[in-house]
Structure formats: structure tokens, C-alpha cells
C-alpha positions as CSV (number, residue, x, y, z in Angstrom):
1,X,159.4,44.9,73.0
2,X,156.3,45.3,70.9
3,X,154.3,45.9,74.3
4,X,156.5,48.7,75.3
5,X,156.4,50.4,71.9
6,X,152.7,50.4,72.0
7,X,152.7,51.8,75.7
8,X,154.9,54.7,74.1
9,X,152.7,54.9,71.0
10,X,149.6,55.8,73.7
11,X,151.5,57.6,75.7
12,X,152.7,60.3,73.1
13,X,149.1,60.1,71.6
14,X,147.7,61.7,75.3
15,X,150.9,63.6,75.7
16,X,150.0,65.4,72.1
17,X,146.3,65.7,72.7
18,X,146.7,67.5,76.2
19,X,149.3,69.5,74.1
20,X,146.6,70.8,71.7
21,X,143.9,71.1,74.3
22,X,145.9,73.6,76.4
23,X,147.3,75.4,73.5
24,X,143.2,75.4,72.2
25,X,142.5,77.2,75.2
26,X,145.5,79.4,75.6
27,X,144.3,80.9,72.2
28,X,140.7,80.5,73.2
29,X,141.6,82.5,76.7
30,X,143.8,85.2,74.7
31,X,140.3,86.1,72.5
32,X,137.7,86.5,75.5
33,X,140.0,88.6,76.9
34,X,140.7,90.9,73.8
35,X,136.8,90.3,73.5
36,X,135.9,91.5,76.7
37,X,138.1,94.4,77.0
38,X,136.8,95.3,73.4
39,X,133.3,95.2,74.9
40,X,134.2,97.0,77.9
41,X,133.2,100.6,76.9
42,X,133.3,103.5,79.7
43,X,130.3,105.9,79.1
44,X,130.3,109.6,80.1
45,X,128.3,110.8,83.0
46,X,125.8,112.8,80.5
47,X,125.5,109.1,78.9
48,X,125.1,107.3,81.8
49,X,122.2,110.1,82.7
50,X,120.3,109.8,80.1
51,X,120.3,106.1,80.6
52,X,119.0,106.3,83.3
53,X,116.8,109.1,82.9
54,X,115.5,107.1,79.7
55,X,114.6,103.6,82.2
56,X,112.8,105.7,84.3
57,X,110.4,107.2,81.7
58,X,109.7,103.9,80.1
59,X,109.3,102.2,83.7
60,X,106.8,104.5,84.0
61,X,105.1,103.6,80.8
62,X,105.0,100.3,81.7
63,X,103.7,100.6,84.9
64,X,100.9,102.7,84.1
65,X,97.6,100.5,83.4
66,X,97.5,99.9,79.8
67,X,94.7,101.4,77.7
68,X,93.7,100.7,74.5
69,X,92.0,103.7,73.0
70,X,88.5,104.7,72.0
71,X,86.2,102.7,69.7
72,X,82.6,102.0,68.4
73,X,80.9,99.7,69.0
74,X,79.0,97.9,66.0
75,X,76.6,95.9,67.3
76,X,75.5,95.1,70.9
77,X,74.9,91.3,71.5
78,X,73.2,90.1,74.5
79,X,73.2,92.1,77.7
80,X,74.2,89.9,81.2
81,X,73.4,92.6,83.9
82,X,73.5,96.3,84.4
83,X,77.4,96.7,84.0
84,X,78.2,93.9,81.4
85,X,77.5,93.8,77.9
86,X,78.5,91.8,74.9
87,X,79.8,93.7,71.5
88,X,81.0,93.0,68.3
89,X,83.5,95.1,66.8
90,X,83.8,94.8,63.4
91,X,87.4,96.7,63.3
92,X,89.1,93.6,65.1
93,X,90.0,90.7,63.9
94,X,87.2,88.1,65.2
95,X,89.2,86.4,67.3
96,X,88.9,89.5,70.0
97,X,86.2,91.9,67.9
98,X,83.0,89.4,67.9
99,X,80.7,88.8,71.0
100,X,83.7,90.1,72.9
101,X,82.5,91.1,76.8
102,X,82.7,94.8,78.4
103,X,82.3,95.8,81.9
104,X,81.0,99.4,83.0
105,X,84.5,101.2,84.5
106,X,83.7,102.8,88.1
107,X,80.4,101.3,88.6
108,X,79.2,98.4,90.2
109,X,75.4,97.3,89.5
110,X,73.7,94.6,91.6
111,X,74.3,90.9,90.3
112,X,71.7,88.5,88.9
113,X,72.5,85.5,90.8
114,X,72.5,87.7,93.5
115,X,72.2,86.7,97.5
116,X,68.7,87.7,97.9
117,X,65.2,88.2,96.4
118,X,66.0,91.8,96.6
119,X,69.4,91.7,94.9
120,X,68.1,90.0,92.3
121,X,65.1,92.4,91.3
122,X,67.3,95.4,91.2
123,X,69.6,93.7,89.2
124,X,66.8,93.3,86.4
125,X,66.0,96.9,86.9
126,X,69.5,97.4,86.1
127,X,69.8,95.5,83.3
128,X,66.3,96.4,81.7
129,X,67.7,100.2,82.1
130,X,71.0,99.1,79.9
131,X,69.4,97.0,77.6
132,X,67.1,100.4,76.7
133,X,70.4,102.7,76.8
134,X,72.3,100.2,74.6
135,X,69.6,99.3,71.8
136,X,68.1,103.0,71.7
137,X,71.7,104.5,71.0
138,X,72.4,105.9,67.9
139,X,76.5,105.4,69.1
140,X,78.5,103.8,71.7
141,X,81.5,104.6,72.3
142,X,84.1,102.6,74.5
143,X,86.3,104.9,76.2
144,X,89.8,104.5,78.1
145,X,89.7,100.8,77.6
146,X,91.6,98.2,79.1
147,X,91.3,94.1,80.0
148,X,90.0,93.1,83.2
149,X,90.9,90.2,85.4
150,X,88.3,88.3,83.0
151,X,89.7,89.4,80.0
152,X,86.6,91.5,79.5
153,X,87.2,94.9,78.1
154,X,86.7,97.0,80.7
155,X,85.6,101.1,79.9
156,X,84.1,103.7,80.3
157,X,80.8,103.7,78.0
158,X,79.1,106.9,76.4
159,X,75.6,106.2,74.9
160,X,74.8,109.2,72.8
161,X,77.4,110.8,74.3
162,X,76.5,110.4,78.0
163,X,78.2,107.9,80.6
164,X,76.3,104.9,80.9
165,X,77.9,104.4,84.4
166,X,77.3,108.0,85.5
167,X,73.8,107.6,84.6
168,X,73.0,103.7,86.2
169,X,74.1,105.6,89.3
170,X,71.9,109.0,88.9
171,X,69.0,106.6,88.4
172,X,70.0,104.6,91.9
173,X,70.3,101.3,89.7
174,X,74.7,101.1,90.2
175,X,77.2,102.6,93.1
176,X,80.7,103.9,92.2
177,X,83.3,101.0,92.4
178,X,86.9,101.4,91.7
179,X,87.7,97.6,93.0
180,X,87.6,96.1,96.5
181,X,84.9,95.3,98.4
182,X,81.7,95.0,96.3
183,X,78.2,96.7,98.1
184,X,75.6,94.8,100.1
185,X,72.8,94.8,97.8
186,X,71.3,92.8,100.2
187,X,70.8,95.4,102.8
């Protein structure tokens, strides 16, 4: 007798807890669906325009290449070659303004550890011609800046209001470059 009473006992425990389970999730069903026909709005066609006319413009934002403004430069570091140069810039917090690197946009001058003898002579010439430009100038200016593949900033750069890049190449010491395949100095 006692071990039946016991079975029963169980029995109406599960029995009771299934109970409330499924009327838990009756009610729980019966709110997501109010819920989700509350949150199922119907917009007009002159809202769903200018939606869509709204992604478009800020895709194309965003899928421009970022730039970062103008700025001054406050002091010129050391110079690597004829398109690279480090700056401080006292307007940034240190952790990006000091001895921060910038590349030359659209020019390419030859590299110091370059392939050859050759190579390697212009690329002095190169850098002895920036190292004058840079520490003659009464202001640089970084133009249309952005981050390189390095993280370098990469712009255009106006010595006394002339493009440094522009000028590497009128004196035959840099090529124009817009990325891809880099010149045979070596020739």
C-alpha cells in the first residue's frame, strides 16, 4: 500500500509539472505572437524610398577611401628615403601624433636597400632633395590624408605651398605611382 501511494505521489508531481510547463508556454507563445505582430509595422512606399535611398548614400560614404583632413606638421623627425618621412604632430594625442610615418601620395621614389648600385645612389639623391625641402620649409602641410597598408599616413605634402611629390618628379628624383607594380630603378 505505502509503495503504491508513493508511485501516485510521483506521478501527480510529473503530471502537475508538465501541467505548468505547457500552460508556461501557452502564455509564453500567446506574448511573442502579440509581440511580433506589434513589431510588425508596414511602411509606405515613400518610407521604404527613402530607406533605401538613405543606404545607398551612406554605402557610398563608407566605401569611399577614408581621409582625414589637412594638418601641420610640427616637427620633421628623421627622413627614411625620398617619399617617407617621420613627423610629430603636436595636435594628436602621442600615441598617433609623435614620430608618426608619412608616405608621399602618387609618387614613388627609388628605395635605399634598393636592387642595385644604381638604385641605391638615386635613392640618396632622393632623400638628400627631401631632407632640404622638409628642414628649409617654413610649413608643411599634410593634405587628403589617409592610412596606408603600413599604417603610415599617407598624403599629399605641400612644402611652402608646393607638392613635394610634384616636384621629386620635375627634378627626375620620383615617378608617379598610384599602387601596383613599383618602377625598375634598376634599368
Amino acid at each position: 500500500m505505502h509503495f503504491k501511494k508513493m508511485c501516485n505521489k510521483i506521478t501527480w508531481r510529473t503530471y502537475e509539472s508538465i501541467r505548468q510547463n505547457n500552460s508556461l508556454n501557452i502564455r509564453h507563445q500567446k506574448r511573442l505572437a502579440k509581440y511580433n505582430q506589434n513589431t510588425n509595422m508596414k511602411f509606405s512606399k515613400s518610407t521604404q524610398v527613402l530607406f533605401i535611398i538613405s543606404l545607398l548614400i551612406s554605402y557610398g560614404a563608407i566605401a569611399d577611401e577614408r581621409s582625414y583632413g589637412n594638418i601641420f606638421i610640427d616637427k620633421v623627425g628623421s627622413v627614411y628615403d625620398g617619399d617617407t618621412f617621420y613627423v610629430n604632430i603636436n595636435q594628436w594625442p602621442d600615441i598617433i601624433g609623435k614620430n608618426i610615418a608619412v608616405r608621399l601620395k602618387n609618387v614613388d621614389t627609388p628605395e635605399m636597400k634598393g636592387a642595385c648600385y644604381q638604385e641605391i645612389l638615386k635613392a640618396r639623391e632622393a632623400k638628400k632633395f627631401t631632407v632640404q625641402a622638409l628642414r628649409s620649409a617654413k610649413k608643411i602641410e599634410l593634405k587628403n590624408m589617409s592610412r596606408d597598408k603600413y599604417f603610415r599616413i599617407d598624403a599629399d605634402v605641400f612644402v611652402d605651398d608646393a607638392d613635394l611629390a610634384q616636384e621629386l618628379i620635375k627634378h627626375q628624383l620620383g615617378v608617379a605611382y598610384s599602387g601596383g607594380i613599383k618602377p625598375d630603378w634598376c634599368q
